[in-house]
C-alpha positions in Angstrom: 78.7 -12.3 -18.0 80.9 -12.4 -21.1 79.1 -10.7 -23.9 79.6 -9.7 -27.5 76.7 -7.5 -28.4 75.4 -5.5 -31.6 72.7 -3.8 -33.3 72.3 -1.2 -36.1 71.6 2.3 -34.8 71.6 5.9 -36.4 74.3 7.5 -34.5 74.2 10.8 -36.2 70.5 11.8 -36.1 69.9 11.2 -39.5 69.6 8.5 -41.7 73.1 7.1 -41.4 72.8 3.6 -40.2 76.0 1.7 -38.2 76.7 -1.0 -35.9 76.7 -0.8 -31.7 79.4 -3.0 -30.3 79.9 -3.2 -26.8 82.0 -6.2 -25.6 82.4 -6.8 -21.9 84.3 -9.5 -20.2 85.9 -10.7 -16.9 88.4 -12.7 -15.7 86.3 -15.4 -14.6 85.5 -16.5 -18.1 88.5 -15.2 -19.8 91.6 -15.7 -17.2 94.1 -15.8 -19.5 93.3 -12.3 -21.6 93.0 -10.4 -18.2 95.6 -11.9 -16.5 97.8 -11.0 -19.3 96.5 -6.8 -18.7 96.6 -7.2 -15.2 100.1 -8.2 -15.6 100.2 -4.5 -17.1 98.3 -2.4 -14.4 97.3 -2.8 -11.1 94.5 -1.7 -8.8 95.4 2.3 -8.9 95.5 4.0 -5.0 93.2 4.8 -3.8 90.8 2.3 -4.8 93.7 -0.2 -4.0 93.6 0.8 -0.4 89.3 -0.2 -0.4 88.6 -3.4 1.5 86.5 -4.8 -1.8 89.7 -4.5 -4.0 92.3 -5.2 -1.8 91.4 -8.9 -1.6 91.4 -10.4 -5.2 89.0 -13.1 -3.3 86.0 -10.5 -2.8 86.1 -8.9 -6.6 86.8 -9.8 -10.2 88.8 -8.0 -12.9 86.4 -6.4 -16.2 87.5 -5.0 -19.5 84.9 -3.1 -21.8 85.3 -2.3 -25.4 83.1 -0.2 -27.1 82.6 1.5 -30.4 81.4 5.2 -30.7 78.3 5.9 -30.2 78.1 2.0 -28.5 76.4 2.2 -24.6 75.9 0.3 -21.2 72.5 1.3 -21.1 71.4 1.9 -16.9 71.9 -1.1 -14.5 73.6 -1.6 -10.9 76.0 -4.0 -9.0 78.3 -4.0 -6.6 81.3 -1.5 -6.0 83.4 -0.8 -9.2 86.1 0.8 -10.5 86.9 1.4 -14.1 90.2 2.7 -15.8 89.5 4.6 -19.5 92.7 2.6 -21.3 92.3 4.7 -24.7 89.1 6.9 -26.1 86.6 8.7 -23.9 83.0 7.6 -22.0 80.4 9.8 -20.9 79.3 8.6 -17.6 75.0 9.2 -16.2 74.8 8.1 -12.4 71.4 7.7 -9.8 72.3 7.2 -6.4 71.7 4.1 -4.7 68.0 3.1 -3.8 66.8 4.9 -6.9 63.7 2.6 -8.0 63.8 1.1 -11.2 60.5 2.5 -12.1 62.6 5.9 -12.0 64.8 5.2 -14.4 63.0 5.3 -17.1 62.8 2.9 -20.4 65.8 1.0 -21.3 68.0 2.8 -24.2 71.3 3.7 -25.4 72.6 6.2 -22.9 74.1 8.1 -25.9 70.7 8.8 -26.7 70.1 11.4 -23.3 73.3 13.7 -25.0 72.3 13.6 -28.8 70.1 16.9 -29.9 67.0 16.2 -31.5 67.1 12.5 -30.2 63.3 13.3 -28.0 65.0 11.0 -25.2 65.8 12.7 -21.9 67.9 11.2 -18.8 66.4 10.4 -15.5 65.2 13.1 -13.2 68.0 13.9 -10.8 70.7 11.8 -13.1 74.2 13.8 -13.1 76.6 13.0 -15.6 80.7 13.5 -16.3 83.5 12.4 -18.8 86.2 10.4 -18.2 89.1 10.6 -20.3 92.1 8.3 -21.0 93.9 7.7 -18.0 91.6 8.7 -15.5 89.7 6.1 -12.9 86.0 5.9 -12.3 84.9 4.2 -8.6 81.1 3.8 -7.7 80.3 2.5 -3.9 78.0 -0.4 -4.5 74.1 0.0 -5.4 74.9 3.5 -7.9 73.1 3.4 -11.0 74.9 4.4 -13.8 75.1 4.0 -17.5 78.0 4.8 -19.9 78.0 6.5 -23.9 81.7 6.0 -25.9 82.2 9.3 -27.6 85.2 7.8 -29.6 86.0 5.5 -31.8 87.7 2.9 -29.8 86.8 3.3 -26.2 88.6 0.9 -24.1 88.6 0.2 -19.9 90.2 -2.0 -17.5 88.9 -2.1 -13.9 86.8 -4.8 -11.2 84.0 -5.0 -9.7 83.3 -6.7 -6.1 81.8 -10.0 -5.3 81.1 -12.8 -8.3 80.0 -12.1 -11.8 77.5 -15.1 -11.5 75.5 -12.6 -9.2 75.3 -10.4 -12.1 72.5 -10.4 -14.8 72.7 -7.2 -16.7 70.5 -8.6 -19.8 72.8 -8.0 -22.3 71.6 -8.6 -26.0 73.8 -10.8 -27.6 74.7 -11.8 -31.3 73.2 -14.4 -33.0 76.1 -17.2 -33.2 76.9 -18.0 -36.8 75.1 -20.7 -38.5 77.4 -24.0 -38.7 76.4 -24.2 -42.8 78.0 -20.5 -42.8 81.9 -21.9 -42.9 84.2 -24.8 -42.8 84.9 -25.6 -39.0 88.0 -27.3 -39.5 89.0 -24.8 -42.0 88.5 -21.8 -39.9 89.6 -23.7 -36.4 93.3 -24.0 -38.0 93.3 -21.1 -39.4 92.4 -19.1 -36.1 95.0 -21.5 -34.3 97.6 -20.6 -36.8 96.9 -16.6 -36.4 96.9 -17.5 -32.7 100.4 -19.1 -32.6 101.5 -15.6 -34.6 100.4 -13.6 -32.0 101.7 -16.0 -29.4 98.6 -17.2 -27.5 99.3 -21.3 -28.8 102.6 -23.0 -29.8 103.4 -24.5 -32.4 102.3 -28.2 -30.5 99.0 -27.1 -30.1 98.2 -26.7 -33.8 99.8 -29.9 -35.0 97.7 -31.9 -31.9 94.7 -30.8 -33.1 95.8 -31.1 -37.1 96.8 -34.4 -36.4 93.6 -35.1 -34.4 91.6 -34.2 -37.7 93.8 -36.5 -40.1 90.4 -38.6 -41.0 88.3 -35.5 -41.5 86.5 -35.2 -44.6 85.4 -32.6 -47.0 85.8 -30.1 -44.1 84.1 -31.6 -41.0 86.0 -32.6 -37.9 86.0 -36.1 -36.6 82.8 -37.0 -35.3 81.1 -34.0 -35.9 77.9 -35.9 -37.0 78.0 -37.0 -33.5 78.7 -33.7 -31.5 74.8 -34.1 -30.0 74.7 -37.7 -28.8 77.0 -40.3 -27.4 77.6 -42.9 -29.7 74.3 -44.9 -29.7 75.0 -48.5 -30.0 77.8 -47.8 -26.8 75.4 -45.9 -24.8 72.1 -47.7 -25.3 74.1 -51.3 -24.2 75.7 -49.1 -21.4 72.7 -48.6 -20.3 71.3 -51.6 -19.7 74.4 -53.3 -18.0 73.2 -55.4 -15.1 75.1 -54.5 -11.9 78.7 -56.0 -11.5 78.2 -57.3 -14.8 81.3 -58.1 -17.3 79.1 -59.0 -20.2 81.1 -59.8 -23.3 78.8 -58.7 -25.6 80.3 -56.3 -28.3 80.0 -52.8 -27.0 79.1 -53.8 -23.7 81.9 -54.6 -21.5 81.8 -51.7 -18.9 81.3 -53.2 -15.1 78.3 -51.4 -13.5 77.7 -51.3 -9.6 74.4 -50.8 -9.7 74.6 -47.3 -7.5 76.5 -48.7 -4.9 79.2 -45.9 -4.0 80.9 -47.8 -1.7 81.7 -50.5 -3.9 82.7 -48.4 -7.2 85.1 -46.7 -5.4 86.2 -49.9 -3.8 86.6 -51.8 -7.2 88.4 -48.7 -8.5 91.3 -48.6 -5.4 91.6 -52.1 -5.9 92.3 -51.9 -9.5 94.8 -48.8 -9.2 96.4 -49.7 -5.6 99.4 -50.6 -7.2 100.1 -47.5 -9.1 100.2 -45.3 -5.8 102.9 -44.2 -3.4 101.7 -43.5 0.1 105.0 -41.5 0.0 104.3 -38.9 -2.9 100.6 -37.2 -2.4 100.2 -37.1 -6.3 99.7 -40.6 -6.7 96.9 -40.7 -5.2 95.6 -37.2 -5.3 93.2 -38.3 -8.1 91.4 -34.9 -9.9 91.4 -32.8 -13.1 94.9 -31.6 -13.9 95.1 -28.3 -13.7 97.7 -25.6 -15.2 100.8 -26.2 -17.4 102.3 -28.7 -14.4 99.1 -30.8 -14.7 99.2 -30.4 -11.4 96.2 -32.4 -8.9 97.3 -30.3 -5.9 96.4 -26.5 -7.0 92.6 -28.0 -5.6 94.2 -27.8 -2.2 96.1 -24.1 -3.0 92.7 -22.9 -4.1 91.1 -24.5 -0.9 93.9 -23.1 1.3 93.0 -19.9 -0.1 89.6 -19.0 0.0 90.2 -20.2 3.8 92.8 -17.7 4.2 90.9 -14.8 1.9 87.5 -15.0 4.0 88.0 -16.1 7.1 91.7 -14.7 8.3 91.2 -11.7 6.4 95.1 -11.9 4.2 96.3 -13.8 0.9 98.0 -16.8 1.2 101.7 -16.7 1.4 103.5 -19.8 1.6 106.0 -19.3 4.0 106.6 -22.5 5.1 104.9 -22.1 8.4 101.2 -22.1 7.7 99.1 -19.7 9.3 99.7 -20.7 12.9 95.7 -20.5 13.8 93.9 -23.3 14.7 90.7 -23.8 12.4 88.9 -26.7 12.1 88.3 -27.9 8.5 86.8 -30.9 7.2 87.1 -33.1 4.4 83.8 -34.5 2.7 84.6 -36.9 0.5 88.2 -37.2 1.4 89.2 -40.1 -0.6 92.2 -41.7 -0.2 93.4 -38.7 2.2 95.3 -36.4 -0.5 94.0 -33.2 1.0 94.3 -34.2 4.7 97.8 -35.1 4.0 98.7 -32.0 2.1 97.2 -29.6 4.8 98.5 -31.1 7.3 102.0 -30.7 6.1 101.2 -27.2 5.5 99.0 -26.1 7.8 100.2 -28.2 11.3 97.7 -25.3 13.4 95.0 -26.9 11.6 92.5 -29.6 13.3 91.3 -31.7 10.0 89.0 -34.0 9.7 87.8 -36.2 6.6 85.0 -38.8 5.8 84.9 -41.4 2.8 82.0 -43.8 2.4 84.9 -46.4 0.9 86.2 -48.8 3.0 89.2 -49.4 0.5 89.9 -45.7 1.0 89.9 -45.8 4.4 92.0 -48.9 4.6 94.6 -47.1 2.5 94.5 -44.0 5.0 94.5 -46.0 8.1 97.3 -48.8 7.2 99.1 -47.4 4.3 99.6 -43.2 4.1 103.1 -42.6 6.7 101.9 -41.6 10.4 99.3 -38.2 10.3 97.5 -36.8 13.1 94.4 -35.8 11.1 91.1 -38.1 11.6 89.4 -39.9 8.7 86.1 -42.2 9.2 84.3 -44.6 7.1 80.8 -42.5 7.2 79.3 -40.4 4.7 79.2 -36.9 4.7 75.9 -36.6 5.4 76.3 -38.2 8.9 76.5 -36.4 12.0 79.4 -34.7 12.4 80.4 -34.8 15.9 83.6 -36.5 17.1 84.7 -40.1 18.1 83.1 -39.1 21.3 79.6 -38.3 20.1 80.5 -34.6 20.8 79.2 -32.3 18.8 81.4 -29.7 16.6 81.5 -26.9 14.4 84.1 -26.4 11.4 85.2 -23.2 10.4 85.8 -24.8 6.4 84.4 -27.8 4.7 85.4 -28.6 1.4 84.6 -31.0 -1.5 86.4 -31.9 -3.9 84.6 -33.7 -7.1 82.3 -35.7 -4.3 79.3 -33.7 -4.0 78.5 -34.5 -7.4 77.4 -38.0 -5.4 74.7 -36.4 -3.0 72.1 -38.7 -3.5 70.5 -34.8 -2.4 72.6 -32.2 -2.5 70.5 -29.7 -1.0 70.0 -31.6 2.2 73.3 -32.5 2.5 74.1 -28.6 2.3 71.9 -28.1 4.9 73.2 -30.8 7.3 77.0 -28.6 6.4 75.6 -25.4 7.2 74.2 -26.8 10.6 78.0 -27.9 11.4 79.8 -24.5 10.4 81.0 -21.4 12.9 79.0 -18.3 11.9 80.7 -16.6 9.2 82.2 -20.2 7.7 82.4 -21.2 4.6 82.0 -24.4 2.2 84.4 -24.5 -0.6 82.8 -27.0 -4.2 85.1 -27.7 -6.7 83.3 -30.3 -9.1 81.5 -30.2 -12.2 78.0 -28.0 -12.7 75.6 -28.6 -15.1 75.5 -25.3 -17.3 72.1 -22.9 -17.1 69.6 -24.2 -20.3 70.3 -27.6 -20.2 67.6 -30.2 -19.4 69.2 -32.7 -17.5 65.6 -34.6 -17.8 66.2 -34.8 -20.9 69.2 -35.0 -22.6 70.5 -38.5 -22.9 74.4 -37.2 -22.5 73.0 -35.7 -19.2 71.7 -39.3 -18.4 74.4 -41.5 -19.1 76.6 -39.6 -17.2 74.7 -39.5 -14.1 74.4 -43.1 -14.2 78.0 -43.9 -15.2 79.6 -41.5 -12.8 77.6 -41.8 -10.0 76.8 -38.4 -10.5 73.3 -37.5 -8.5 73.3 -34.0 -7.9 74.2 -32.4 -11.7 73.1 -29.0 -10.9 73.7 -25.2 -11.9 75.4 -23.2 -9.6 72.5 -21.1 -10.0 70.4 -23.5 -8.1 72.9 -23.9 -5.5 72.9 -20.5 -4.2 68.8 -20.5 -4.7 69.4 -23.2 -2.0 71.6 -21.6 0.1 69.6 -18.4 0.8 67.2 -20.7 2.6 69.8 -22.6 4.5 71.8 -19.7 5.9 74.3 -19.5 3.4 75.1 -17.3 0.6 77.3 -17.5 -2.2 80.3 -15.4 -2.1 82.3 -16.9 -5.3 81.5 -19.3 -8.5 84.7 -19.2 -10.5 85.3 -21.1 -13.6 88.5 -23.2 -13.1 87.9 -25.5 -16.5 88.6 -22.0 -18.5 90.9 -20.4 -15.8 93.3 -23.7 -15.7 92.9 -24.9 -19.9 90.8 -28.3 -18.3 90.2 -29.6 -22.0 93.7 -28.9 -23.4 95.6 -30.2 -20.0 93.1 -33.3 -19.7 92.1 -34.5 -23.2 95.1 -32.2 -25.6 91.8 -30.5 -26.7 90.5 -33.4 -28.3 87.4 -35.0 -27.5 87.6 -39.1 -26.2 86.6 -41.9 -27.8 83.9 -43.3 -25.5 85.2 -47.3 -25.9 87.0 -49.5 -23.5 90.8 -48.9 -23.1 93.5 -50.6 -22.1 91.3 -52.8 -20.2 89.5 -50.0 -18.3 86.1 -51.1 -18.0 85.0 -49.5 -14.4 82.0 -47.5 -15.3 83.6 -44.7 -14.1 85.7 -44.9 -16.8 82.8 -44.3 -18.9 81.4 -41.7 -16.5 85.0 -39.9 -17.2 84.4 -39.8 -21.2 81.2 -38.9 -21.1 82.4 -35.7 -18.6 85.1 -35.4 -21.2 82.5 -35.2 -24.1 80.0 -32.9 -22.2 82.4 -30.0 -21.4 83.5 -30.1 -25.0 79.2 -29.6 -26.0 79.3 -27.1 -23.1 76.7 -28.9 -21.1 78.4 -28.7 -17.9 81.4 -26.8 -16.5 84.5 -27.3 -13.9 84.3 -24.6 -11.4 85.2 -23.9 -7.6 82.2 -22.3 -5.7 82.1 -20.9 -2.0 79.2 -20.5 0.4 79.9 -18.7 3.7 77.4 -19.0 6.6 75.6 -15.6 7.4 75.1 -14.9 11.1 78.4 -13.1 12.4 82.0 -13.9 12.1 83.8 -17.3 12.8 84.5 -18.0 16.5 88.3 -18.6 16.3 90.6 -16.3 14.4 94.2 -14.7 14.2 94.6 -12.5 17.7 91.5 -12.6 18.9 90.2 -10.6 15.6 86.3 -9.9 14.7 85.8 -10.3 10.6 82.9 -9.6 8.8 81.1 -12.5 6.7 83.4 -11.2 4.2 86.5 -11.5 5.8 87.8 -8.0 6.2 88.3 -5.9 9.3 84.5 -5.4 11.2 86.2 -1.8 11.5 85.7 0.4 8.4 87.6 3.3 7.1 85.9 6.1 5.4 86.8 5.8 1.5 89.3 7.5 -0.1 88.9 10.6 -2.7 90.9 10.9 -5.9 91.5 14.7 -6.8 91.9 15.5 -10.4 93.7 16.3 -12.2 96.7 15.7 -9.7 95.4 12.7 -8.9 97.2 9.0 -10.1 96.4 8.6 -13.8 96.1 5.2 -15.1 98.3 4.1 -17.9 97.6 0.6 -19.6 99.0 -0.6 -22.8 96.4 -3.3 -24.3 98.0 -6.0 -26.9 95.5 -7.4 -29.5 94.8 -11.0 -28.6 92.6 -13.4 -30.9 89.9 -15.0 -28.6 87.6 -18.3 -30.4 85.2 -19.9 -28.9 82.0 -20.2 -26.9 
């Protein structure tokens, strides 16, 4: 939903000519930058006190910058509040229901208040200003539309559910041509005003210098080859017969010819001897996320959602879990790393895992110190009733970087939502293949499916098409790749060579370059998204309790007024912070 957009407009009535800039982010794709505000503010009372905004789980934080004259033409979401940091917004509203046939053509809003300009607001449309320090909140389904009156309008606020809902149809600039500037030129440059300003260090600058040592007459290395794979290693790659250790030059990866159970085999026997069944992150084997490089956030973020949507609080680690008993499963548990680690923090819990490897569930049953959780060598498209042939329900399921192997992902999301509680949820933190790219038909897109295994590339976008006819919805899609620095924690923000290392020549190895190499083109992205099953609230929660899909209180308190100008006033200060990038 991240947008830069801009486009000459007479903003006097005459002739004068100048540019419309609206820029409007979230904290989905920009963590960082609105972390860093939100560190500075917080969700002003009353909104605060508003079931939507109470739970950072159920909304997202926004920022909008505008220049004068500069508009959010008319559109509608969910509920939203907005704090005016600096400047002044004239604010048109339509209550909810108003057909879109009623509001009339799309157009600069500032257009309805400028004499002479022919163009008149909606019938029935009311309007207001907001001023720095005051706070805006719309109940969900108001249309509005918003007009900066000065030169630097600025707001800080959040809107309920997930941006990936939203399509506002924003127009967006035209990215520069590459012929424009020098890339490497520019990128150090940026880096170097970054480090200034104290969004880099020092390190991060001299990694990526040092990374573009060979570069010459201003290109980065391999920029010739920023489209494809290299072709003589992909097009042998290709080709491998299954098991094969050919010794041909450039084709010594070892293919298993789409057998799951064997890759994953193969790979557990090769790396058995690096793991401790002792220390969970030896063998808790994901993306590292944050400054820890930490492979056990997954299970945090996991922990989370279950605690945001279905016992209606924020986790608090205090050591004694949450002293419900849920039922949660496991598909594509692995070697056992999130069994183990919430089991340890959530002893209430009834867990439950499945792994199609028998190595993996060798390790689990013989190795891994005594547990009381149950793992079993079946897919997790099986059945899943008990030992017993008893059938059960889960209130959670979660995957960790396993769905990606569906050999049909939208079947095996139905055969989930068949064994979830009303009002449960599934919880998908893998990679997603990002909206406009043609995974028919992009060679990148090809190689990695066949080298990682990877049959269900997808966009989140079909994934909640596929829900609404499975009885699920899609209640968050959030961008962990950005939020936790993926490329800079994984690969020091360089891209891989895609070559045998060290011996390395599981294809997954491949698969994990060619990932590597397709979040740095943009082609796919790391995120965490969560379905929850529609139908009524999960069967077993905290006291007996009744939540909403949603995971709030069924009960529901009228919503508070602000008063003005008594009223809390919102007072923000906003640093300048260089963002690059896509």
């Amino acid at each position: 939903m991240s947008v830069l957009s801009a486009k000459s407009t007479s903003r006097d009535g005459g002739g004068g000519k100048g540019k419309e800039i609206l820029f409007f982010t979230n904290d989905v794709e920009n963590p960082s930058f609105l972390a860093d505000l939100s560190s500075r503010h917080g969700v002003p009372p009353p909104v605060s006190s508003l079931p939507a905004f109470g739970n950072s789980s159920a909304s997202f934080r926004v920022f909008s910058a505008m220049e004068r004259g500069s508009s959010h033409p008319l559109h509608s979401h969910g509920a939203a509040w907005l704090g005016q940091a600096s400047g002044s917004r004239l604010w048109y509203l339509l209550p909810p229901g108003t057909p879109r046939s009623e509001w009339g053509p799309k157009v600069n809003a500032c257009e309805y208040a400028r004499e002479g300009s022919g163009v008149e607001p909606p019938e029935g449309a009311v309007s207001c200003v907001q001023r720095a320090g005051e706070v805006v909140y719309l109940p969900g389904g108001w249309v509005h539309a918003t007009c900066a009156l000065e030169g630097w309008s600025v707001g800080v606020g959040g809107q309920g559910g997930s941006p990936a809902a939203y399509d506002q149809d924003f127009e967006v600039l035209s990215p520069v041509e590459e012929k424009e500037y020098d890339r490497a030129g520019r990128v150090a440059e940026e880096m170097t005003k970054m480090v200034d300003c104290g969004v880099l260090d020092e390190g991060d600058v001299e990694d990526y210098l040092d990374g573009n040592r060979d570069a010459k007459d201003g290109a980065t290395p391999r920029q010739s080859d920023q489209g494809k794979v290299d072709v003589e290693i992909a097009e042998t790659a290709k080709n491998q017969p299954a098991d094969s250790e050919a010794k041909d030059a450039g084709s010594d990866w070892r293919w298993f010819d789409g057998d799951l159970n064997e890759y994953y085999n193969s790979l557990e026997r090769d790396e058995h001897g690096k793991r401790d069944p002792n220390v969970i992150t030896s063998y808790a084997v994901h993306r590292w996320l944050g400054p820890e490089a930490s492979t056990l956030i997954h299970y945090e973020l996991v922990r989370g959602e279950i605690y945001g949507r279905l016992l209606g609080t924020t986790l608090k680690d205090e050591g004694e879990g949450s002293k419900v008993g849920l039922r949660v499963f496991d598909a594509g548990c692995g070697l056992g790393p999130g069994l183990m680690y919430l089991e340890q923090k959530e002893p209430s819990w009834d867990l439950v895992g499945h792994t199609i490897s028998s190595e993996q569930h060798r390790w689990i049953t013989e190795d891994l110190p005594p547990h009381r959780f149950a793992a079993r060598l079946r897919s997790y498209d099986e059945p899943l009733d008990d030992d017993n042939g008893e059938d059960r329900r889960y209130h959670a399921i979660y995957s960790i970087e396993a769905a990606i192997h569906s050999p049909d992902l939208r079947h095996t999301l139905a055969r989930w939502s068949s064994a979830l509680e009303p009002g449960g949820i599934v919880v998908l933190i893998d990679d997603f293949l990002s909206v406009g790219v043609d995974r028919d038909s992009d060679p990148d897109i090809e190689l990695f499916a066949k080298s990682w295994l990877a049959n269900s590339v997808v966009t989140t976008t079909e994934l909640s098409e596929w829900s609404d006819g499975i009885g699920l919805a899609l209640v968050n899609d959030r961008d962990l790749g950005s939020e936790y620095q993926v490329l800079k924690r994984n690969y020091r923000g360089m891209r891989p060579e895609v070559k045998v290392q060290r011996g390395l020549k599981h294809q997954g190895w491949l698969g994990s370059k060619i990932r590597a190499k397709l979040m740095f083109d943009g082609k796919i992205t790391y995120r965490m998204v969560v379905l929850q099953k529609k139908g009524g609230p999960p069967a077993l929660l905290p006291g007996g309790a009744a939540l909403t899909p949603t995971g709030q209180s069924s009960s529901c308190d009228p919503a508070p007024s602000l008063s003005h100008p008594e009223g809390p006033r919102l007072n923000v200060t906003i640093d300048p912070v260089l963002m690059s990038g896509r």
